[in-house]
C-alpha positions in Angstrom: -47.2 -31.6 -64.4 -44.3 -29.3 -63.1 -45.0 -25.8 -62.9 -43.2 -23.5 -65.1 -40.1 -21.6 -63.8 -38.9 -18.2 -65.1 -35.8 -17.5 -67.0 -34.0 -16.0 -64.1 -35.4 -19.2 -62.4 -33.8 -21.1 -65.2 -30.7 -19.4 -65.8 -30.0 -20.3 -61.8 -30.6 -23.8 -62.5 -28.1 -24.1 -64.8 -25.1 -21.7 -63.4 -23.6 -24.6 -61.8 -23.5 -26.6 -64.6 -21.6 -24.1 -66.5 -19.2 -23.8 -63.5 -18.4 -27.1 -63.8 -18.1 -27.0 -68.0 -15.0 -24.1 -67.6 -12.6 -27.0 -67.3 -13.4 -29.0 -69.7 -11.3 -28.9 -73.2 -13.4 -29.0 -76.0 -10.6 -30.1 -78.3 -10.1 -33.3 -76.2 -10.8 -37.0 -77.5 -12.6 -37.5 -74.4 -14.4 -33.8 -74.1 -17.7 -35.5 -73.7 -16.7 -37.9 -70.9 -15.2 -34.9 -69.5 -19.0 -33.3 -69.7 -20.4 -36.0 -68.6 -17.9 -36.2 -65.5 -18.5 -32.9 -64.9 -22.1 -32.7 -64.8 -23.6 -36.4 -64.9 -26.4 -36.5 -67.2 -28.3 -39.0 -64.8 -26.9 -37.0 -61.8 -29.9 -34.5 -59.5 -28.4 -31.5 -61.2 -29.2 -32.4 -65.2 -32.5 -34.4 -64.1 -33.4 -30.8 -62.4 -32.8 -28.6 -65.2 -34.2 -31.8 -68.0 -37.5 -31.1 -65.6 -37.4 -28.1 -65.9 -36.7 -27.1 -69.1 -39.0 -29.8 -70.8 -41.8 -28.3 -68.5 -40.9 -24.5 -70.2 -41.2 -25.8 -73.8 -44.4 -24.0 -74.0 -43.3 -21.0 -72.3 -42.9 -17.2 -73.9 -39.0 -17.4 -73.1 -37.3 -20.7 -73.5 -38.3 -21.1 -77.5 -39.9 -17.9 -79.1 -38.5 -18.1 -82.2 -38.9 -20.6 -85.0 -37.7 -21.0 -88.5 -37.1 -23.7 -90.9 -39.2 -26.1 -88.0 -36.9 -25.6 -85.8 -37.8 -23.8 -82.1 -34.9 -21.9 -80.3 -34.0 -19.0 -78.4 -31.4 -17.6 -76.1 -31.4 -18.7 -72.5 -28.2 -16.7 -71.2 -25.6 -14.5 -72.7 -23.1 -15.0 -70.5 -23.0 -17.7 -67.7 -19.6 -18.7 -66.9 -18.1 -17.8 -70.1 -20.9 -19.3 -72.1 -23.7 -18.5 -73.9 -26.7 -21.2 -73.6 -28.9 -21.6 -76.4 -32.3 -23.7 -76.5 -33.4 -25.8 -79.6 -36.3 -27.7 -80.0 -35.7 -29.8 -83.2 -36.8 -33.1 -85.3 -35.5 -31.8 -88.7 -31.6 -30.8 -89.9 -30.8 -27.1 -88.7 -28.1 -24.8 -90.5 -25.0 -25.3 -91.5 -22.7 -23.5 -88.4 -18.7 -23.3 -87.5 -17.9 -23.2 -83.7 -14.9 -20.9 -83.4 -14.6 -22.3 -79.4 -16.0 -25.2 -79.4 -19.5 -26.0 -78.3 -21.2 -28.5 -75.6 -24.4 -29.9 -76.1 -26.9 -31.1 -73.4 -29.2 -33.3 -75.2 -32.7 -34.4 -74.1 -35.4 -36.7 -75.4 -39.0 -35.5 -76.1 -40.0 -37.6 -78.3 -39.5 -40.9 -79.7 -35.7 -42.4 -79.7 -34.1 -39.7 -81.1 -30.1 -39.3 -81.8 -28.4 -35.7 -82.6 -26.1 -36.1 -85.1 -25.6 -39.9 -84.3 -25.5 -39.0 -80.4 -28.2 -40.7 -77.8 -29.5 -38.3 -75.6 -26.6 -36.7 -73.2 -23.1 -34.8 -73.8 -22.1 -33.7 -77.3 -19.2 -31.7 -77.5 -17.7 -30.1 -81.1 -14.0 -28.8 -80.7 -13.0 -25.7 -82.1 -12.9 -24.9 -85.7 -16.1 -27.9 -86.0 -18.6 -27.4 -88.4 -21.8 -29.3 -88.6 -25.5 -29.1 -90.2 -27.1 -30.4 -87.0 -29.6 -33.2 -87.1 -32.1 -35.0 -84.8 -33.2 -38.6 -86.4 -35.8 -41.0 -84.8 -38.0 -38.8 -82.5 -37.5 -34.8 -81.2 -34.5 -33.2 -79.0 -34.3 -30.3 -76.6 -30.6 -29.4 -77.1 -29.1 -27.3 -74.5 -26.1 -25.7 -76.5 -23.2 -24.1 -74.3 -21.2 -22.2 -76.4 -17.7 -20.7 -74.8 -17.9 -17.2 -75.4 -20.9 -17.7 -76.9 -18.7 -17.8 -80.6 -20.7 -19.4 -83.1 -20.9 -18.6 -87.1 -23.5 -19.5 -89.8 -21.5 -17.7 -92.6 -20.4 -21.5 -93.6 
């Protein structure tokens, strides 16, 4: 089993991953190829921090709060112009608006799951999206990258 890294361990991890995200437009038809080219999701870099990251599920500072059945919490406030969030979920979460946009990194933990239709990988919402997200078939970690960490659940 991997050990456990730290937050500050964590937050490391993924810094280049939101260096690469910058350039990618959200409002795009292709924004999650564009992810995807940016940071492969079956490239070293997303396998590192999917390691990682499933390994800290359990932790005090990836997921310490809950509600509704959901587990979440904030992993960075600011990293490259984003905020990165972390979401544990198998059931529908609330109703949101993304005033920038927002990039998901989406990993299995359990079963076959799919967020909001999506397989595991790159889901990206354009600005002005709103959406009640939703795992199906199994359990996701969701990553969420918001730019300039924007995001409104007055919907």
């Amino acid at each position: 089993m991997t050990e456990t890294m730290t937050k500050d361990q964590f937050v490391e991890l993924l810094r280049p991953i939101a260096a690469a995200l910058q350039p990618v437009d959200v409002d795009a038809a292709d924004a999650a190829t564009a992810a995807e080219r940016a940071a492969p999701f079956a490239g070293p870099l997303v396998a590192a921090v999917r390691t990682a990251a499933i390994a800290s599920i359990g932790s005090d500072w990836l997921l310490p709060r809950a509600q509704g059945g959901i587990r979440f919490g904030r992993v960075a406030k600011d990293l490259h112009g984003f905020s990165v969030d972390a979401v544990l979920m198998d059931v529908p979460g609330p109703r949101h608006r993304h005033p920038n946009g927002e990039l998901d990194l989406c990993f299995a933990t359990r079963g076959e799951p799919k967020f909001d239709g999506h397989v595991p990988g790159w889901v990206v919402y354009g600005r002005e999206s709103v959406h009640v997200p939703t795992v199906r078939g199994g359990e996701m970690l969701i990553l969420y990258f918001l730019p300039g960490g924007a995001i409104d659940f007055s919907v």
